[in-house]
C-alpha positions in Angstrom: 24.1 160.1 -93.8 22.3 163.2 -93.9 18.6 162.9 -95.4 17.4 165.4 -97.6 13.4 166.3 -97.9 12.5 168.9 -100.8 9.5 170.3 -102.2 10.4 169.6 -105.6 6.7 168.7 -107.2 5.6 167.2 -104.5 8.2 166.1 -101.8 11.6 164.7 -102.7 13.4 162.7 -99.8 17.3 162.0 -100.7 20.2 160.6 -99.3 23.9 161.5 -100.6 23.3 157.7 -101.8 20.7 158.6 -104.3 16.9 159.8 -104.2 14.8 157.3 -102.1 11.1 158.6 -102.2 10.1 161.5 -105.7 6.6 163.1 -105.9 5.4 161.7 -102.7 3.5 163.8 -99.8 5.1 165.9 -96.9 4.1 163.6 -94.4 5.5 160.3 -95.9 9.0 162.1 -96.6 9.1 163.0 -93.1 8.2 159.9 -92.0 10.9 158.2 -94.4 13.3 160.5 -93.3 13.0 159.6 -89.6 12.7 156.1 -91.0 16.4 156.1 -92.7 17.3 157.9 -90.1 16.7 155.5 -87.7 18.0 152.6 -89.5 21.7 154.4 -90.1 22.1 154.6 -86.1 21.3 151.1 -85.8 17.3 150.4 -85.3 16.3 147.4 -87.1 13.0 146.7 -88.5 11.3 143.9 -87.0 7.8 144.7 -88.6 6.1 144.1 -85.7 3.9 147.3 -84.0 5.5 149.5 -81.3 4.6 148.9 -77.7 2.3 151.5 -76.1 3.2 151.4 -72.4 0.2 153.1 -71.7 -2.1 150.6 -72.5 0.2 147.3 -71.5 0.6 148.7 -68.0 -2.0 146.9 -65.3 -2.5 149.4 -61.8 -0.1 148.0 -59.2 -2.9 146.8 -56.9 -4.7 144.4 -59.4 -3.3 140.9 -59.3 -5.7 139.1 -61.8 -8.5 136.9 -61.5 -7.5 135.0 -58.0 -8.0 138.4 -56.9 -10.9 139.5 -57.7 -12.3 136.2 -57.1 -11.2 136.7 -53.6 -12.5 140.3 -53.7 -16.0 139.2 -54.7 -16.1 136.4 -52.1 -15.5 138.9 -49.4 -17.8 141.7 -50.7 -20.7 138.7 -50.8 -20.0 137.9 -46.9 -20.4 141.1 -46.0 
């Protein structure tokens, strides 16, 4: 299903199924565009945010609290 965006007073996004989004602004037809898109090649919406890796990823060497329990033990032998 190819998905249409025009600048037809404002933005127009359609769909050979009918117009989906009239008078709206560049950057919501795009992202409705990428939205049906998505949808037609099988994505389902589960409404909940995406996942940034970035910030879910821990560094390798840190195991949690035991650890740096441990850590702080050693560092207040010293």
């Amino acid at each position: 299903m190819p998905v249409k965006v025009r600048k037809v007073d404002g933005y127009r996004v359609s769909t050979p199924g009918g117009v989906k989004a009239k008078s709206t602004t560049k950057a919501k037809a795009e992202r409705q565009r990428r939205l049906l898109e998505g949808v037609e090649r099988g994505w389902k919406p589960t409404g909940k945010p995406a996942v940034d890796l970035r910030k879910k990823r821990k560094h390798h060497s840190f195991g949690g609290a035991a650890q740096m329990k441990e850590r702080a033990e050693k560092l207040l032998k010293r």
